[in-house]
DOTIDREN-269254 format. One record per atom (N, C-alpha, C, O): residue number from 1; residue in one letter; x, z, y. Coordinates in steps of 0.02 Angstrom, whole numbers. Example, Ala and Ser with C-alpha at 12.3 -4.5 7.8 and 13.67 -1.06 7.14 Angstrom:
+-----+------+--------+--------+--------+
: seq : type :      X :      Z :      Y :
+-----+------+--------+--------+--------+
:   1 :    A :    660 :    390 :   -284 :
:   1 :    A :    615 :    390 :   -225 :
:   1 :    A :    660 :    390 :   -165 :
:   1 :    A :    712 :    423 :   -166 :
:   2 :    S :    642 :    354 :   -112 :
:   2 :    S :    684 :    357 :    -53 :
:   2 :    S :    645 :    394 :      2 :
:   2 :    S :    670 :    402 :     57 :
+-----+------+--------+--------+--------+
//
This chain:
+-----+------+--------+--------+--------+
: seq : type :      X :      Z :      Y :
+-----+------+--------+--------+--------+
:   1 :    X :  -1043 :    -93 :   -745 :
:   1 :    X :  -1061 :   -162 :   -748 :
:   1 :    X :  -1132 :   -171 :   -774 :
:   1 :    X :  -1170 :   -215 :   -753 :
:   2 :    X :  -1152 :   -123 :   -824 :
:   2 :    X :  -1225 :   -152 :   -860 :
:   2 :    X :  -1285 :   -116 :   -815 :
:   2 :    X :  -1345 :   -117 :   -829 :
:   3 :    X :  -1258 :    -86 :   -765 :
:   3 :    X :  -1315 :    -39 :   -692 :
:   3 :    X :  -1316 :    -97 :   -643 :
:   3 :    X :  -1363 :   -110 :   -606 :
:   4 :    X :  -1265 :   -126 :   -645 :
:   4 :    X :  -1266 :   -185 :   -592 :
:   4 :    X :  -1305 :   -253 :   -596 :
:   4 :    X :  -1340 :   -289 :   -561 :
:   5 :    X :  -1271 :   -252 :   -675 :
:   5 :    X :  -1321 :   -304 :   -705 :
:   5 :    X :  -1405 :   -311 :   -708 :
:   5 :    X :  -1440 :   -361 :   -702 :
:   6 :    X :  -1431 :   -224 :   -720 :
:   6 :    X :  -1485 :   -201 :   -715 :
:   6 :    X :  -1535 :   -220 :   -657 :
:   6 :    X :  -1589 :   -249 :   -659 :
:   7 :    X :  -1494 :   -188 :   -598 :
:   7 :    X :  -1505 :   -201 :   -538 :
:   7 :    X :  -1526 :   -274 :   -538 :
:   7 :    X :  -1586 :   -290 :   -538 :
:   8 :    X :  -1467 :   -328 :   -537 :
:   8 :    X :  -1462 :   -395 :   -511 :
:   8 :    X :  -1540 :   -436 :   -555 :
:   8 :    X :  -1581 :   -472 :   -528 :
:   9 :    X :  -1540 :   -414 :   -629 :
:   9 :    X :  -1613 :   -433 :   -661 :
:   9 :    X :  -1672 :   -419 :   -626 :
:   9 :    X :  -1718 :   -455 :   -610 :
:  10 :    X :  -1660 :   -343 :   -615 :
:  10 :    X :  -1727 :   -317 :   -591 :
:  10 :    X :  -1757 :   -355 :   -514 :
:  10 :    X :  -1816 :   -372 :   -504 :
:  11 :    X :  -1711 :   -360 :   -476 :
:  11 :    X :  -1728 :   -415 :   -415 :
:  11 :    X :  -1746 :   -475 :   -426 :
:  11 :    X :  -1800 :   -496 :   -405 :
:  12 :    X :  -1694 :   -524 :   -471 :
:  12 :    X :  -1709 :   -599 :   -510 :
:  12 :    X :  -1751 :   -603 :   -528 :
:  12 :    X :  -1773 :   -657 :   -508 :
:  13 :    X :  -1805 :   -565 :   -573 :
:  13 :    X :  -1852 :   -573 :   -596 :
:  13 :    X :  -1924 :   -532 :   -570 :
:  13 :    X :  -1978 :   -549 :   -592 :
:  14 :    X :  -1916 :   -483 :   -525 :
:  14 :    X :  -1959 :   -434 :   -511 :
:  14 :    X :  -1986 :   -443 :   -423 :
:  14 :    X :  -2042 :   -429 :   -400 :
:  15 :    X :  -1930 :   -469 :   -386 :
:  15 :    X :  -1917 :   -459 :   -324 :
:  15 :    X :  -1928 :   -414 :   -300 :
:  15 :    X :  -1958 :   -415 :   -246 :
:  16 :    X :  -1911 :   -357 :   -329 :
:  16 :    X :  -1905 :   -274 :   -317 :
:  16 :    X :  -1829 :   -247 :   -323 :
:  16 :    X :  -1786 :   -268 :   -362 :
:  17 :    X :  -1822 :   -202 :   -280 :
:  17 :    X :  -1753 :   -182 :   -281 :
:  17 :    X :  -1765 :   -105 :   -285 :
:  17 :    X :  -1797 :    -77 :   -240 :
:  18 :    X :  -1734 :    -63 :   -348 :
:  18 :    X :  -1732 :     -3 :   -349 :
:  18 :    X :  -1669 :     24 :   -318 :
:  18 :    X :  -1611 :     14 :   -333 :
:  19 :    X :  -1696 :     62 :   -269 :
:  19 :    X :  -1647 :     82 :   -210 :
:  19 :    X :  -1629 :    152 :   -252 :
:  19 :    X :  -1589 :    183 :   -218 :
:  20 :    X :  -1638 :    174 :   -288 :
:  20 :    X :  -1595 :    236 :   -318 :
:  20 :    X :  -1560 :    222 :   -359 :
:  20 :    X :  -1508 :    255 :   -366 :
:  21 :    X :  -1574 :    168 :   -402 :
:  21 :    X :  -1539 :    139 :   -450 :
:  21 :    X :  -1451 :    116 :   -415 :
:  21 :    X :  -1395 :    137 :   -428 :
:  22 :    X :  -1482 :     56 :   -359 :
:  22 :    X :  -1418 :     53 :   -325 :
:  22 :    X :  -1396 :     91 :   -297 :
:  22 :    X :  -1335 :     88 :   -294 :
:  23 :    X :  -1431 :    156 :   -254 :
:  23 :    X :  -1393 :    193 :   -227 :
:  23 :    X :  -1322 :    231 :   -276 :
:  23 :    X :  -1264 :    241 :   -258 :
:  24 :    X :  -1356 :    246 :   -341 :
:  24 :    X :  -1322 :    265 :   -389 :
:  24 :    X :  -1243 :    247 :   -416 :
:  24 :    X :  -1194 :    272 :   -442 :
:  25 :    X :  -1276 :    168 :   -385 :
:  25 :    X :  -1205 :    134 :   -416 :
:  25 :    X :  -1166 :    125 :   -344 :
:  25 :    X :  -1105 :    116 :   -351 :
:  26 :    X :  -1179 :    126 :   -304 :
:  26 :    X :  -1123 :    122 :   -247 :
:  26 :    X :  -1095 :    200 :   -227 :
:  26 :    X :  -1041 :    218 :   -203 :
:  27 :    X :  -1147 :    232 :   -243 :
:  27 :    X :  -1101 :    283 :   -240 :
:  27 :    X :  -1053 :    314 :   -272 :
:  27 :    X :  -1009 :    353 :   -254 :
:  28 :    X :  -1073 :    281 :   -343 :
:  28 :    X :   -995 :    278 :   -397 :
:  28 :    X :   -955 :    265 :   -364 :
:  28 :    X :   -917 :    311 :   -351 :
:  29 :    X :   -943 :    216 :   -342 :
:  29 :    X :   -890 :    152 :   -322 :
:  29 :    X :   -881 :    188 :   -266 :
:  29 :    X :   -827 :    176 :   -239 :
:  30 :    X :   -921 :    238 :   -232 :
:  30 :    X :   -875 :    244 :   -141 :
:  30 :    X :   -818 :    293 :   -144 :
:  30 :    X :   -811 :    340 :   -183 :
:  31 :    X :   -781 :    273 :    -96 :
:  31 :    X :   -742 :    326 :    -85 :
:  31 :    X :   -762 :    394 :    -80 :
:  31 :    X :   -728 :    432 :   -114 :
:  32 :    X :   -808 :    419 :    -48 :
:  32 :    X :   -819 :    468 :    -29 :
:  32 :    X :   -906 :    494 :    -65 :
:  32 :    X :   -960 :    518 :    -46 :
:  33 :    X :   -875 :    471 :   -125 :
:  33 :    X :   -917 :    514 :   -183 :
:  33 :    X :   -971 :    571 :   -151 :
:  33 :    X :  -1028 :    557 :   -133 :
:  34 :    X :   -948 :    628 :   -149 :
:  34 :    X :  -1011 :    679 :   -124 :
:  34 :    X :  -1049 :    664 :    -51 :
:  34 :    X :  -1102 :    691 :    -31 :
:  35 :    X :  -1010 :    617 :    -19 :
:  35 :    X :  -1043 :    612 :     64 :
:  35 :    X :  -1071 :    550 :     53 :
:  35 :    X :  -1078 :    515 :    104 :
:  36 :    X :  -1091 :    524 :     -7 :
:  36 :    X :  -1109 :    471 :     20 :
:  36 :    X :  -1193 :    430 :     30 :
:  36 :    X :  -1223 :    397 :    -12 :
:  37 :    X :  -1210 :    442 :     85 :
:  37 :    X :  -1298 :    424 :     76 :
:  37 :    X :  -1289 :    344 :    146 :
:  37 :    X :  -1268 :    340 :    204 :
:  38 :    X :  -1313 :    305 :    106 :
:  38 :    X :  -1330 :    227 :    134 :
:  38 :    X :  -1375 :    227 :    202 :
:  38 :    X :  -1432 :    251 :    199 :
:  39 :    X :  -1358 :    208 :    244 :
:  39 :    X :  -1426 :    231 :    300 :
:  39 :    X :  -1464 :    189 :    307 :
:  39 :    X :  -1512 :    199 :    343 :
:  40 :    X :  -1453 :    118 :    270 :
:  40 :    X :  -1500 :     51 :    261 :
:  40 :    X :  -1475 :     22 :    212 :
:  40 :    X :  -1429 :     35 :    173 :
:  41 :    X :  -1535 :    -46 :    223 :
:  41 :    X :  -1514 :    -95 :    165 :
:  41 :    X :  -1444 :   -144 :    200 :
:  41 :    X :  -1417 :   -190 :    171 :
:  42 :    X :  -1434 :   -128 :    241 :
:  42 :    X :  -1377 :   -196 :    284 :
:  42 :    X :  -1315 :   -145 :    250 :
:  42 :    X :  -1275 :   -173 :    212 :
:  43 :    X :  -1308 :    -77 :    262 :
:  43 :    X :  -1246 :    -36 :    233 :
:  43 :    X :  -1237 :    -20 :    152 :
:  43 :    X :  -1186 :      1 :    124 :
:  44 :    X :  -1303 :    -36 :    122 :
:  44 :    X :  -1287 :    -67 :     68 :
:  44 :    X :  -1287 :   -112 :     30 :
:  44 :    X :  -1266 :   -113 :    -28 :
:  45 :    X :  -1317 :   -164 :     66 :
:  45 :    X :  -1281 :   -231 :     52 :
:  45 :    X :  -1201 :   -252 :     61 :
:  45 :    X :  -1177 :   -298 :     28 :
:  46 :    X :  -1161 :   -212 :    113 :
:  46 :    X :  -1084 :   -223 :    130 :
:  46 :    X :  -1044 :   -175 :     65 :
:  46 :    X :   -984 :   -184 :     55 :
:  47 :    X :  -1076 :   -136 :     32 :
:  47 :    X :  -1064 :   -102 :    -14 :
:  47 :    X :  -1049 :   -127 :    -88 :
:  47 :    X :  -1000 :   -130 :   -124 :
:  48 :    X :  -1110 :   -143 :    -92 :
:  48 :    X :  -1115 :   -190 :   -133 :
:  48 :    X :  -1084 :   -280 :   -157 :
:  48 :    X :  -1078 :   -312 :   -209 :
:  49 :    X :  -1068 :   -292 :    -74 :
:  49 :    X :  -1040 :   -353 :    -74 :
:  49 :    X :   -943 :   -333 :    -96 :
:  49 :    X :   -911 :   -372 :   -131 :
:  50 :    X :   -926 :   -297 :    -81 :
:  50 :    X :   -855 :   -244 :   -100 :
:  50 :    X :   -841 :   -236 :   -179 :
:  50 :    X :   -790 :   -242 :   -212 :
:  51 :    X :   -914 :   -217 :   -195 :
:  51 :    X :   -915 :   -210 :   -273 :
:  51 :    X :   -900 :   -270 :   -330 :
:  51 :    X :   -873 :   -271 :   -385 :
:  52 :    X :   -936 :   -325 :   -280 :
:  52 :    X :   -930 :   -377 :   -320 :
:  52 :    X :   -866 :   -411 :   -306 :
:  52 :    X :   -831 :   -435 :   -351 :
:  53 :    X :   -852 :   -411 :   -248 :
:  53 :    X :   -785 :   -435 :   -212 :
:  53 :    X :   -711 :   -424 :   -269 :
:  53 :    X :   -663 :   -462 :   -272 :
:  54 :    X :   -721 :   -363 :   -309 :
:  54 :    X :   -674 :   -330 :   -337 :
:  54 :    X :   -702 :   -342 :   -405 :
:  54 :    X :   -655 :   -352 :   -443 :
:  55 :    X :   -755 :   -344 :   -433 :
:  55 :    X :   -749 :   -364 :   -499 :
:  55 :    X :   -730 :   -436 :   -511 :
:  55 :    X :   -699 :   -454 :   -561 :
:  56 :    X :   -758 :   -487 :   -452 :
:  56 :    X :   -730 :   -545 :   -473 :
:  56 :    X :   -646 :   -561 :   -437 :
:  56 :    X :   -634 :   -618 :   -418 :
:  57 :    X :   -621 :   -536 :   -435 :
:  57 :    X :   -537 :   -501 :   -405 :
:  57 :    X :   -494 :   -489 :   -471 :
:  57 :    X :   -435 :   -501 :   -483 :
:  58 :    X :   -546 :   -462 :   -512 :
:  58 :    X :   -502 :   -413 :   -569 :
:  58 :    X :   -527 :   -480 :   -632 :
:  58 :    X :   -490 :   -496 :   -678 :
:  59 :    X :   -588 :   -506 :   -621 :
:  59 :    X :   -599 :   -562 :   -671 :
:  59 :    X :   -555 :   -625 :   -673 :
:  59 :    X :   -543 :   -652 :   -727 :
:  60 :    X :   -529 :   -650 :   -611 :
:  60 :    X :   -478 :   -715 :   -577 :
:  60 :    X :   -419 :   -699 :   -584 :
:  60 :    X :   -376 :   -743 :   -591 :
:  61 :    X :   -395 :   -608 :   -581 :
:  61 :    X :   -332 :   -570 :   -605 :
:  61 :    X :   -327 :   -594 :   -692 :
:  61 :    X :   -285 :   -633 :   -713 :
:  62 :    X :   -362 :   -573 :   -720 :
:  62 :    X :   -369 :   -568 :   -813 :
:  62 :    X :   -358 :   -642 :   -829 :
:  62 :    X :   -330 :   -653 :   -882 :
:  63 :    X :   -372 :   -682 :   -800 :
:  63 :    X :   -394 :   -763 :   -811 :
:  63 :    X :   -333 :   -782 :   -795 :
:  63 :    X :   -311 :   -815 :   -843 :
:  64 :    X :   -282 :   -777 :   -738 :
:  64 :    X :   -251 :   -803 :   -725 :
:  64 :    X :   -177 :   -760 :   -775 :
:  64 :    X :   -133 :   -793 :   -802 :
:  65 :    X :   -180 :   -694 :   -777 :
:  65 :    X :   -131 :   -663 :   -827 :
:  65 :    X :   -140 :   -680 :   -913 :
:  65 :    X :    -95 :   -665 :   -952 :
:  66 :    X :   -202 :   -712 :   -935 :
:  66 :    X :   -222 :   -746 :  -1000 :
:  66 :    X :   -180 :   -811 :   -989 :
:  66 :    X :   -143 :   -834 :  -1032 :
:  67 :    X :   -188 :   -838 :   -932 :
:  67 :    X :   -150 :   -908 :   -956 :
:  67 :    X :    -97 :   -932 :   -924 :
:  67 :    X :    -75 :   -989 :   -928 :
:  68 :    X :    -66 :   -871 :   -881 :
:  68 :    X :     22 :   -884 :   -874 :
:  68 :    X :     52 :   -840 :   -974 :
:  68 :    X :     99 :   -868 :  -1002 :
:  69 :    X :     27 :   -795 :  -1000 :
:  69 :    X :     63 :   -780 :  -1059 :
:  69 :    X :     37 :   -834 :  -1107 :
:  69 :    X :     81 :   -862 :  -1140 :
:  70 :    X :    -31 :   -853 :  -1118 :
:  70 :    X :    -25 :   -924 :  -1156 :
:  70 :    X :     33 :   -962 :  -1133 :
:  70 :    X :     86 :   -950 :  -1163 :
:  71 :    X :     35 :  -1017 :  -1073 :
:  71 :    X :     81 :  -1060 :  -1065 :
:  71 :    X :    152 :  -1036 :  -1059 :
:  71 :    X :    199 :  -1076 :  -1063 :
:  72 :    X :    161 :   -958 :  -1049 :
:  72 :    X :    235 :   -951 :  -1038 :
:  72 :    X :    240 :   -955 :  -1135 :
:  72 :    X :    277 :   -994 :  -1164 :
:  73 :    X :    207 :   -921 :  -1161 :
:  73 :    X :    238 :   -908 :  -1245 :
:  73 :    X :    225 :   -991 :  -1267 :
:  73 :    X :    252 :  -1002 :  -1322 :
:  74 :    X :    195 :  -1042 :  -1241 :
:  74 :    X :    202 :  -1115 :  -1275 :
:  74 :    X :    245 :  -1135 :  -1217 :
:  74 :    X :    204 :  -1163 :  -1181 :
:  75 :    X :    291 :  -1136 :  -1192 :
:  75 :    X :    360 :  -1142 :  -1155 :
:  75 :    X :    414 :  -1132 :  -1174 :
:  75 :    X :    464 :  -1167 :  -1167 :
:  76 :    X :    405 :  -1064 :  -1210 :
:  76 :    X :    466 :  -1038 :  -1244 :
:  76 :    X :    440 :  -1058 :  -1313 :
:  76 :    X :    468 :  -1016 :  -1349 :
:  77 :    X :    413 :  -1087 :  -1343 :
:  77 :    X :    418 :  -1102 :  -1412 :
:  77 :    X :    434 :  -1186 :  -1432 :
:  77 :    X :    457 :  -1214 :  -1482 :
:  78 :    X :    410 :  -1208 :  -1371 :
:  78 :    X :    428 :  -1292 :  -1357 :
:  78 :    X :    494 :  -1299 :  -1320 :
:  78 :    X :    518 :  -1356 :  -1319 :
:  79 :    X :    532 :  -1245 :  -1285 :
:  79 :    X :    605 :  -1263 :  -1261 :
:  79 :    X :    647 :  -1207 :  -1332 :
:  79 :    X :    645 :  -1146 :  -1334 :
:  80 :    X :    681 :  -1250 :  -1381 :
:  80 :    X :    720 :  -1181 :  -1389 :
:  80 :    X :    796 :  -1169 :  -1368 :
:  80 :    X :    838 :  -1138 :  -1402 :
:  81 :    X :    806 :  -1195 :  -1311 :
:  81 :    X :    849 :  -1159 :  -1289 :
:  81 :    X :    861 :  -1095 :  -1255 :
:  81 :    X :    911 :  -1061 :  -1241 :
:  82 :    X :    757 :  -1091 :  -1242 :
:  82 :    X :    758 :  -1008 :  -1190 :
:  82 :    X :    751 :   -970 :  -1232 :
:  82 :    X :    748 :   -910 :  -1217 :
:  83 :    X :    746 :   -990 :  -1295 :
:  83 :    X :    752 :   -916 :  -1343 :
:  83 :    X :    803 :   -909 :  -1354 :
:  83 :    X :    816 :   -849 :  -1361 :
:  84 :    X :    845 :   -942 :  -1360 :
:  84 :    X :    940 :   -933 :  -1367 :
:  84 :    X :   1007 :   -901 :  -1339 :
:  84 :    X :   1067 :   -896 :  -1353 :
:  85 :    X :    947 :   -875 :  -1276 :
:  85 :    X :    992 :   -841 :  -1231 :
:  85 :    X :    995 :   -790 :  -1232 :
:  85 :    X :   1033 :   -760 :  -1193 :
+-----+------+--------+--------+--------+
//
């Protein structure tokens, strides 16, 4: 996350894109770890768009599992008949 972040600054503010930097980080993320070389910026842009696709997947996952156990545990503490069973 803080290589990505790196990345996303260094463009925002630079309008330079270090292509080893990202290459670096998508090739974390690929499947195919040792084979993996980008043959443009369009194949790693779809790479990259995957990357983000799934961190904000797993962020809307956490968010939404934070506040079904908030409201389920103030459910069961405001009915007490579901603790009775």
């Amino acid at each position: 996350m803080e290589r990505l972040n790196k990345v996303r600054n260094q463009v925002a503010h630079t309008f330079n894109l270090d292509r080893a930097a990202l290459d670096e980080i998508l090739q974390i993320n690929d499947e195919y770890y040792t084979d993996f070389k980008p043959k443009d910026d369009r194949e790693r842009i779809r790479s990259l768009r995957s990357i983000c696709d799934f961190i904000c997947g797993r962020i809307v996952g956490s968010i939404k599992a934070a506040y079904f156990m908030a409201t389920f545990d103030a459910n069961r503490t405001a009915d007490p008949k579901a603790t009775s069973r």
